[in-house]
ZAMARGU-4260 file (C-alpha; in steps of 0.2 Angstrom, whole numbers, plus 5000, padded with zeros to 4 digits):
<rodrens>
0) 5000/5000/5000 | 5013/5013/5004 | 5021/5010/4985 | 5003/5018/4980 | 5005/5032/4988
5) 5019/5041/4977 | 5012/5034/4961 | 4995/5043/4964 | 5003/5061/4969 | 5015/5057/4952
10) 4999/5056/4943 | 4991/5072/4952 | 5006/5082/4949 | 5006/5076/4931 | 4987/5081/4931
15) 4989/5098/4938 | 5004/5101/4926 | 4991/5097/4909 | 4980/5110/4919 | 4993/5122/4920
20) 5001/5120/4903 | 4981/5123/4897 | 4982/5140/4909 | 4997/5147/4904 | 5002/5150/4887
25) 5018/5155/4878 | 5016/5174/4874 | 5021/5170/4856 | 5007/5159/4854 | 4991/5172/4858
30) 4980/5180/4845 | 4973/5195/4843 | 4956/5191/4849 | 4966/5186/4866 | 4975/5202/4868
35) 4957/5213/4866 | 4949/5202/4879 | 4962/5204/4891 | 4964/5222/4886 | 4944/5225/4890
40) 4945/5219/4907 | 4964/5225/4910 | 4969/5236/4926 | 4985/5246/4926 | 4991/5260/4941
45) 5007/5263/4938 | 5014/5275/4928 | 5028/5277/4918 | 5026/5262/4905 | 5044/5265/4890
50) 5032/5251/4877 | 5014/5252/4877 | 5000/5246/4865 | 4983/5255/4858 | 4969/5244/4859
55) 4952/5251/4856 | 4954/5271/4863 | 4965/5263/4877 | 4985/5267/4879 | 4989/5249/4889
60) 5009/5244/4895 | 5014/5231/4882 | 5023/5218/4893 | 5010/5218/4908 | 4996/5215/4894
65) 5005/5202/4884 | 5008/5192/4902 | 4990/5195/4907 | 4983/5189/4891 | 4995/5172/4889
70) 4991/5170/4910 | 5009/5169/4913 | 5016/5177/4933 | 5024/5194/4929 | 5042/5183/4933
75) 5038/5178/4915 | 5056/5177/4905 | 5047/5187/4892 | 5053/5207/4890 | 5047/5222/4883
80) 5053/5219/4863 | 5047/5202/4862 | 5029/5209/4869 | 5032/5221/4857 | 5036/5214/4845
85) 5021/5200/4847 | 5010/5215/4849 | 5016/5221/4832 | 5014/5204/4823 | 4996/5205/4829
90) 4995/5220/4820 | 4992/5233/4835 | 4999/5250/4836 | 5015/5252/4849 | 5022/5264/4857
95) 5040/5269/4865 | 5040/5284/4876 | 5060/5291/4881 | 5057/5299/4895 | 5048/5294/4910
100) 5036/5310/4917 | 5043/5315/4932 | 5058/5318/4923 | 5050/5329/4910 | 5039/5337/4922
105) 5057/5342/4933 | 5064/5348/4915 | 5052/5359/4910 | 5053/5367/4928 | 5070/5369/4928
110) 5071/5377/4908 | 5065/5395/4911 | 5077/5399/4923 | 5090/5395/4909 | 5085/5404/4896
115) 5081/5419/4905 | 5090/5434/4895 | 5101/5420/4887 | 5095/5414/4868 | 5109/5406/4861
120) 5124/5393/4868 | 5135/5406/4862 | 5129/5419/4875 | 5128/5405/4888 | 5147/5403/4886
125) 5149/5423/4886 | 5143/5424/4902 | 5152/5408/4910 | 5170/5414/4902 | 5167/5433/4910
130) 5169/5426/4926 | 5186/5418/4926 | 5200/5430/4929 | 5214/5433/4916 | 5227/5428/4926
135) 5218/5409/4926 | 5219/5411/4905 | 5237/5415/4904 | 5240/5399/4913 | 5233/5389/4898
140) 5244/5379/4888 | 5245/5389/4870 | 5242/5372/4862 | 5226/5367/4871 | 5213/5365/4859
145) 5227/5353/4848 | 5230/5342/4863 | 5214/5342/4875 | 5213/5325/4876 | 5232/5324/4881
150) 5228/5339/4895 | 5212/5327/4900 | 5217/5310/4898 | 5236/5308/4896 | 5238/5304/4877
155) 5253/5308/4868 | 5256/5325/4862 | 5250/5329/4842 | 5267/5337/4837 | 5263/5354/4822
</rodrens>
């Protein structure tokens, strides 16, 4: 009787395995009928998505969706160009946004106080160069500009 034992929880494991298998599908294998549906029921708070994915008048994270719809764990090996990319082959619109908001949101603060009374990178410098005394310029070498990256970095002198 004990030798049963072990043979019936192989045979549940190998049950609930099928079951699994039947559960959680390999991204690349989803249609687009799959995505729409996991899309209408989708919930997303966090913000800040680089990939995401217009379904219907919704602006969805690619990754999260693709995992959702194949019912994989987030842990899934699958990355943002491969959902992408599935997402793509399925014929829906993607996109990639560079910066992340808070970022853009700090930028745009910070520009004004810039540019105020300065309109060009020329003038910017202008005003940096006014402040260093001439006594600080005479100490640069003549042949600076020819060998910056042997004043910065050590490289061997260009000769003329």
């Amino acid at each position: 009787m004990p030798r049963a034992v072990p043979s019936l929880l192989t045979m549940n494991n190998k049950l609930h395995m099928m079951m699994l298998r039947n559960l959680m599908r390999n991204p690349k294998e989803l249609t687009r009928a799959e995505i729409i549906r996991a899309a209408s029921n989708f919930r997303w708070s966090r913000k800040g998505m680089k990939w995401t994915v217009i379904v219907g008048d919704r602006e969805l994270p690619a990754r999260p969706l693709v995992l959702e719809a194949a019912g994989v764990p987030p842990n899934d090996p699958t990355n943002s160009h491969q959902a992408v990319e599935i997402l793509r082959r399925l014929g829906f619109e993607t996109r990639y946004t560079k910066e992340q908001p808070e970022i853009g949101a700090k930028h745009e603060e910070e520009a004004p106080r810039v540019r105020k009374g300065l309109s060009s990178i020329l003038e910017i410098v202008s005003a940096a160069t006014r402040e260093v005394p001439d006594s600080a310029w005479k100490r640069l070498p003549t042949d600076l500009a020819k060998n910056v990256n042997h004043y910065l970095y050590g490289n061997k002198k260009k000769d003329e």
